[in-house]
N, C-alpha and C positions, 0 to 999 in steps of 0.2 A: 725367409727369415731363419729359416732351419740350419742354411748353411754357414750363415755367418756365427751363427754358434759353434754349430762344427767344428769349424776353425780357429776361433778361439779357443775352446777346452782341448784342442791338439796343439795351439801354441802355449797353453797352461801348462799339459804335458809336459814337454821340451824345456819348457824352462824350469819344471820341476825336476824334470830330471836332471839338467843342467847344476842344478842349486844342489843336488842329493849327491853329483859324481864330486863336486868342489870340497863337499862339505865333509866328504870322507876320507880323501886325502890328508897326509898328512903333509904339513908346508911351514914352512917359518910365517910369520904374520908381517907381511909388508903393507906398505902402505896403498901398493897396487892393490892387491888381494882383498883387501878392506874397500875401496873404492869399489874392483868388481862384485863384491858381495853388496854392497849399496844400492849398486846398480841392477844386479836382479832384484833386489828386495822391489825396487820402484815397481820392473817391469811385472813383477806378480801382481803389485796392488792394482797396478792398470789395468791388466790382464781379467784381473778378480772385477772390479770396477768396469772393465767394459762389456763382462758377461752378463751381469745383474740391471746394466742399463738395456742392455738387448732383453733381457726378459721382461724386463718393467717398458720398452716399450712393446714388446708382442703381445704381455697381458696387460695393456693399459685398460680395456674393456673392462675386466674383472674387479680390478682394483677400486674399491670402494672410499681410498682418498684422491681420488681425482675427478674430477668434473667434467 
């Protein structure tokens, strides 16, 4: 279980960093550039979202609303 986190918060990395090299450039604002900025927006919340379901399920024991 361990690992697949791993990999995740190294692919959160990448995309942060991805989103941090974009966002510091300076570019005219086209409509591509808006599209790829939409599109990591997505891939972080996935990314965020598919972390927090790896924990919630590794600490589903703990967790006192689930039965």
């Amino acid at each position: 279980m361990f690992s697949m986190i791993q990999f995740q918060v190294a692919g959160l990395v990448i995309v942060l960093f991805i989103l941090f090299m974009h966002l510091t450039r300076r570019t005219r604002w086209l409509v591509t550039e808006r599209i790829f900025e939409a599109f990591l927006t997505v891939v972080l919340i996935d990314l965020c979202l598919d972390i927090a379901s790896i924990f919630a399920i590794a600490y589903r024991d703990k967790n006192p609303f689930v039965t």
